[in-house]
N, C-alpha and C positions, 0 to 999 in steps of 0.2 A: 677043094677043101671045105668041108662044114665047118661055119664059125658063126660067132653071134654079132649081130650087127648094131646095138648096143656097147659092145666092145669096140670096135670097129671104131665109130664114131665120137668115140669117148677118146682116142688118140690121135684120131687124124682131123682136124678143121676140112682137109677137103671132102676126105670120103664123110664125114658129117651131112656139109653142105650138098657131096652126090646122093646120099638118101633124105635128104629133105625136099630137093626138088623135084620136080615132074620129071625127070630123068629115068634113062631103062635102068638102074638101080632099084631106083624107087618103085617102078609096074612090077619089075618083076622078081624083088629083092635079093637078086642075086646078083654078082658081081666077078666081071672075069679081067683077067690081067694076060691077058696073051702078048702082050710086047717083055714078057721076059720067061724064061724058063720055069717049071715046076717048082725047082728045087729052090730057085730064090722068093717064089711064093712061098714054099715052108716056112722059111727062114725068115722073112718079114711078120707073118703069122705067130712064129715062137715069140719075137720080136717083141706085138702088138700085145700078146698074152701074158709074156712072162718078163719084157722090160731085158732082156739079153737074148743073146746068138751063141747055143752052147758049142755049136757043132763049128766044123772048119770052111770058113764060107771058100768057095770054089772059083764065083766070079763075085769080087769088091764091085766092080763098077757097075754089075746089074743093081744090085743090092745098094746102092752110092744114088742111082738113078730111082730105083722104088722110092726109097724114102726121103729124097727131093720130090719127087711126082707129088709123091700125098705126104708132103710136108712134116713130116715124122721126126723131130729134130733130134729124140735121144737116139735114134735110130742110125740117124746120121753123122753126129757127135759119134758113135761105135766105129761106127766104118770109116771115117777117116784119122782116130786116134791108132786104129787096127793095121793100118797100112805101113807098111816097112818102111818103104824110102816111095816117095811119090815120084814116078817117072816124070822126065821133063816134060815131056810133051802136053803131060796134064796137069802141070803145076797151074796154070793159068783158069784150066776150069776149076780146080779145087779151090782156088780164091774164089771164083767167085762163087760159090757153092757157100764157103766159110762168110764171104760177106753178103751174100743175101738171106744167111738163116743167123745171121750175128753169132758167128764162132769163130770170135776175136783171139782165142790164139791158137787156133791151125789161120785164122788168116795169119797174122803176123808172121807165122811159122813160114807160111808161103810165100810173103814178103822179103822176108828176109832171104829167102833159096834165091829171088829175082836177083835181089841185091846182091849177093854175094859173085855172081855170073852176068849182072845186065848189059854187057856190052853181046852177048849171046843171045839173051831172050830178047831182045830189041831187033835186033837180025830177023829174028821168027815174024813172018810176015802172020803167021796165026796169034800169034801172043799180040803183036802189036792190033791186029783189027778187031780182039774180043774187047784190050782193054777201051778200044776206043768205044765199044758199046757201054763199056762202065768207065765214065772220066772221072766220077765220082774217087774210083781205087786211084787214081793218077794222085788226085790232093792227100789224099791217105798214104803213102809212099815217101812226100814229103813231110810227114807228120812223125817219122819213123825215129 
């Protein structure tokens, strides 16, 4: 996709900082995304242009992943207001999604799903060894 890299960096801090430095960005200013599909490049691209996603996105979690990658937060603020019902299995990555880009109510939102089932998600040997990479959310839980 042709796009202007002015734009570009004018919304993302990282892809910013990938054309400021000595990076193959910056030699040869262009820019490839091959860890996700075509189609969720359009859609981050409409994104980055026009501040929405008119179309019907296909895959959430690529698109969830884009704009964590390069830090896109109204991008990503979309895609998790956008989401039906968060399956369980990804409630725990959506926290922390929510509290490392401080999107304090789908975090809470997320918290609160723990809560209302934690003798379930405690069980979850995956739920319990993310949060222990964030103890942080543990004191946040108590705060609730």
């Amino acid at each position: 996709f042709p796009c202007h890299e002015a734009i570009l960096r004018a919304r993302s801090p990282v892809l910013d900082k990938m054309f400021l430095q000595k990076m193959n960005e910056w030699r040869s200013r262009e820019m490839i995304m091959d860890d996700v599909k075509k189609e969720t490049v359009g859609y981050f691209l409409e994104f980055v242009y026009k501040g929405e996603v008119t179309k019907k996105v296909k895959n959430d979690d690529e698109l969830i992943y884009v704009a964590d990658k390069y830090n896109i937060v109204g991008l990503l603020e979309l895609c998790l207001h956008r989401l039906p019902e968060v399956e369980e299995s990804k409630v725990v990555d959506m926290l922390v999604l929510a509290d490392r880009h401080n999107l304090q109510d789908f975090k809470k939102l997320m918290m609160q799903r723990v809560l209302k089932d934690k003798t379930k998600f405690l069980k979850d040997e995956d739920f319990v060894a993310k949060l222990k990479e964030t103890p942080h959310l543990l004191m946040d839980f108590f705060q609730l």
